[in-house]
N, C-alpha and C positions, 0 to 999 in steps of 0.2 A: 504494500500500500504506500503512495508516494507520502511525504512529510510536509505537512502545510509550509507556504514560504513564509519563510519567520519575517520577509520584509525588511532587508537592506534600503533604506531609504535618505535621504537628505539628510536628515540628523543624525543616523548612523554613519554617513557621510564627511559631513562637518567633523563631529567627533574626532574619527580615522585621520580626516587633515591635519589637526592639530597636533595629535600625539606621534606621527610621524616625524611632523617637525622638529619638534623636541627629541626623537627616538634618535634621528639623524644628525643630531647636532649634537648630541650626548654621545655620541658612536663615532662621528667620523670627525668632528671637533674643527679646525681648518685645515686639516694636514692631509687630513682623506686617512683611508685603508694603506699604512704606511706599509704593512706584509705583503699584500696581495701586487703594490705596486713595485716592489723590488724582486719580486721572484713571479709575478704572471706578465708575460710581453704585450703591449698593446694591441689593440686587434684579436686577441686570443680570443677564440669561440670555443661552449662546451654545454654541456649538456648535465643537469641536475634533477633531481626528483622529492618530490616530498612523498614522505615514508611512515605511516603509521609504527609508531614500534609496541604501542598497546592497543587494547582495543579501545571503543567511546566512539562518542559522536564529534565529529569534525565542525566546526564555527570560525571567521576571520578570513576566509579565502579570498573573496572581497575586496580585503583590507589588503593580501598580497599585491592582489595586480594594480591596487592602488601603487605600490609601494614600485612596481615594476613598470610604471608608466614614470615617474617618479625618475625613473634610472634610464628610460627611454628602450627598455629591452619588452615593452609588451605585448609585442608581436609573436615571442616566444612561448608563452602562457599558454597550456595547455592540461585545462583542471580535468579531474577524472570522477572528480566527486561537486558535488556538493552541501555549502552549510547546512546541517540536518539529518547530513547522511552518515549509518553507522556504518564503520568500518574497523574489521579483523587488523591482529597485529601481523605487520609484515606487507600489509596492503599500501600499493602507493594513491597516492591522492592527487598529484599532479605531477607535471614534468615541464620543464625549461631549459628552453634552447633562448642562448645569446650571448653576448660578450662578458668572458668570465670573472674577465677583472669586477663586473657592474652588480652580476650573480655572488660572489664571494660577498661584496663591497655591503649589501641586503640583505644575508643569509639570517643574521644573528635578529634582524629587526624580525624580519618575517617572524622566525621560530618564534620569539616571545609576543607575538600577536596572537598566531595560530596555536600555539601550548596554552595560555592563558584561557583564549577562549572558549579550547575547544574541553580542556576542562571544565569550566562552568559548565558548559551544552551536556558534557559526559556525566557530571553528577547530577544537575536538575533532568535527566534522564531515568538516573535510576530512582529517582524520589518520586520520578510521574509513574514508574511503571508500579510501584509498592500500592498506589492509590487503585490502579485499574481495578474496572468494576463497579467504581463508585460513584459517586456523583460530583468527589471534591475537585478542584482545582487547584492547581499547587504553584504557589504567586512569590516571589524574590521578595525585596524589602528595599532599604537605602542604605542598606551595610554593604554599601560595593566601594572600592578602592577611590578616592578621588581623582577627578579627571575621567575615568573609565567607565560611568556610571552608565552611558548610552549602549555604550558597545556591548557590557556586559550585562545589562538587561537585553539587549539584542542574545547573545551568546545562552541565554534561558531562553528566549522561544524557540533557538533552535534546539535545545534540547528537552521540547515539547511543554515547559511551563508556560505560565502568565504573568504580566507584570503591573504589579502594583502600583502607588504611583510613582512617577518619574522624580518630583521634590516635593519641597513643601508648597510651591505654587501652582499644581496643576490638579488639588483636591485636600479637603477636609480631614484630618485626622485628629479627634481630641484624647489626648492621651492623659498619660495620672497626675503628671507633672502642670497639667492646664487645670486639672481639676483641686487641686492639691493646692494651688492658688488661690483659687476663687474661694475653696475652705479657710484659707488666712486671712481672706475677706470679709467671714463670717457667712457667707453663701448657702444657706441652709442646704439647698438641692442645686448642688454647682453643675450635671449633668443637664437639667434643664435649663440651665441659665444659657450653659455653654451652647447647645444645639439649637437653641433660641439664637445669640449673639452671632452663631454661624449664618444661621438662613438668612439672619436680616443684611451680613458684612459679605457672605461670596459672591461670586458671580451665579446669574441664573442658570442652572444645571451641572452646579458643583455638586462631587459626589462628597457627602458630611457620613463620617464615621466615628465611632464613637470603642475607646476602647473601655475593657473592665476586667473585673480582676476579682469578681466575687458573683453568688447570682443576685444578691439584693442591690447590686448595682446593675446589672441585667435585666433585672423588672424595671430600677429609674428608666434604663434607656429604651428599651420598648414600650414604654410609653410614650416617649416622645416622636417614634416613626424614626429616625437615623435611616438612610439607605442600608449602611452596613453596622455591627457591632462586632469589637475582637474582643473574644474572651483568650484573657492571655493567661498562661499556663492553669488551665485546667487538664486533666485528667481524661479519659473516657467514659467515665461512671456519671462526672458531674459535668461534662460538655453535653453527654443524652439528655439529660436533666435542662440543660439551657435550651436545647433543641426544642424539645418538649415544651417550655415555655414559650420561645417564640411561635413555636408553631399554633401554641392557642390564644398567644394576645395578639403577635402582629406577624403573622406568615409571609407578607408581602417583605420582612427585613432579611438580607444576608446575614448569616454568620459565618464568622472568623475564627480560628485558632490559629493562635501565635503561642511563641514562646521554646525556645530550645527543643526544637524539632528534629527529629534525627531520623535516622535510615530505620530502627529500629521500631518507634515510637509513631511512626509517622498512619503505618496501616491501621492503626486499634485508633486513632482520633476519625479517619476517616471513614471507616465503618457506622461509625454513630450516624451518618447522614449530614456531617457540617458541610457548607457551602464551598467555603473557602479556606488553602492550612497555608499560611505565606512564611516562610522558614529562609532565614538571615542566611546559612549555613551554603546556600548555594553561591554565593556570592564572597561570603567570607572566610569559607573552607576548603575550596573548591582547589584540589590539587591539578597543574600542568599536565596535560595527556602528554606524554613522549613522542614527540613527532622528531624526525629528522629531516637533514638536509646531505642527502648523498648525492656523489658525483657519479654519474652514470658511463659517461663518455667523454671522449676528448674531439672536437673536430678541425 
């Protein structure tokens, strides 16, 4: 079954421009590839391949031939995969014919684009398949690396999740720390205040969420209608129990579980029927897939 296109688009785009820049100026400094210019002759053409050396899902390919227009070699680009697509260890993913000096000069930027990514895509992978069968959907967070935040939400849809929001300005979150304030204020029911002072300050068709952290804060927020509610670290006993409630005061609400979600953990939340489980871990844990950069030929 082919893998929905996770959607490379402009701001995945933009993103890729910027941190190339910086990747390339941190790399080759003004002196250039001082190795490859004293031992490879100008003109020299050769042939390389990128190389799975574990398994996972492949993310960032993109971002290559970004990188290889970039070096003016993009003629030789020749992907065999793509973002989305799983691939066996030993499997190649692409191959590049061009001038070797330009090939060597890109090699290291590549691999830390495509390792990065394609890790994220390979773990928020295995967290969607634990879910299968259910109904939850399994959403990133804003524990992603700064600067990399687009790309690596990009690198979760290819590896089948959803993403949350993008910042703090593209939807509503009130969290404990919002509400935990409005209590210093003496805010008798700071839940309503808050979801109150949202609807009146967002734009119209901001999505307002509300988190909590018990269920009699759970009854506050379903009473006020919140698009979504995150019950952060509950359990599965007392997430069914939250279910259960919303499902008999305000069924039209999402729910959420957050909180220290893991490989282990993740299928027994999602059974219960929650909506939505958004876990930091795919972003902030997410180990490098081993890809390589081998030399194939000489021409």
């Amino acid at each position: 079954m082919p893998h929905p296109d996770p959607g490379f688009g402009e701001p995945e785009r933009r993103n890729a421009e910027a941190l190339i820049r910086m990747a390339l100026a941190e790399d080759l400094g003004e002196r250039g590839d001082l190795t490859t210019t004293a031992v490879i002759p100008p003109h020299a053409r050769g042939t390389a391949r990128l190389v799975a050396r574990a398994p996972g899902v492949i993310a960032g390919l993109p971002i290559v031939a970004m990188l290889l227009e970039a070096f003016e070699v993009a003629d030789g680009w020749r992907p065999r995969k793509a973002d989305g697509d799983r691939v066996a260890a030993g499997e190649i993913v692409a191959d590049l014919v061009g001038d070797f000096r330009a090939i060597l000069a890109l090699e290291r930027t590549a691999l830390d684009f495509v390792q990065r990514l394609s890790g994220v895509a390979t773990l928020t992978s295995r967290f969607v398949a634990r879910v299968e069968g259910t109904a939850a959907k399994v959403l990133d967070t804003r524990k992603t690396t700064p600067g990399w935040r687009i790309l690596e939400k990009y690198a979760v849809r290819c590896g089948g999740g959803r993403n949350h929001r993008i910042g703090l300005y593209d939807a509503v979150l009130i969290k404990d720390n919002h509400l935990a304030w409005l209590r210093t204020q003496g805010v008798a029911d700071p839940i309503t205040r808050a979801v109150g002072s949202a609807r009146a300050a967002a734009p119209a068709g901001t999505t307002i969420e509300v988190e909590v952290d018990n269920l009699d804060q759970l009854d506050a927020a379903l009473k006020c209608r919140p698009d979504i509610v995150l019950v952060d670290n509950l359990g599965p006993d007392a997430l069914a129990e939250a279910l259960r409630r919303r499902d008999a005061r305000a069924p039209g609400v999402e729910l959420e579980s957050s909180g220290g979600v893991t490989l282990d953990t993740i299928a027994g939340l999602a059974r219960t029927g929650v909506d939505r489980i958004s876990v930091g871990a795919l972003t902030h844990s997410a180990i490098a897939l081993d890809v390589a950069f081998d030399v194939s030929a000489a021409l």
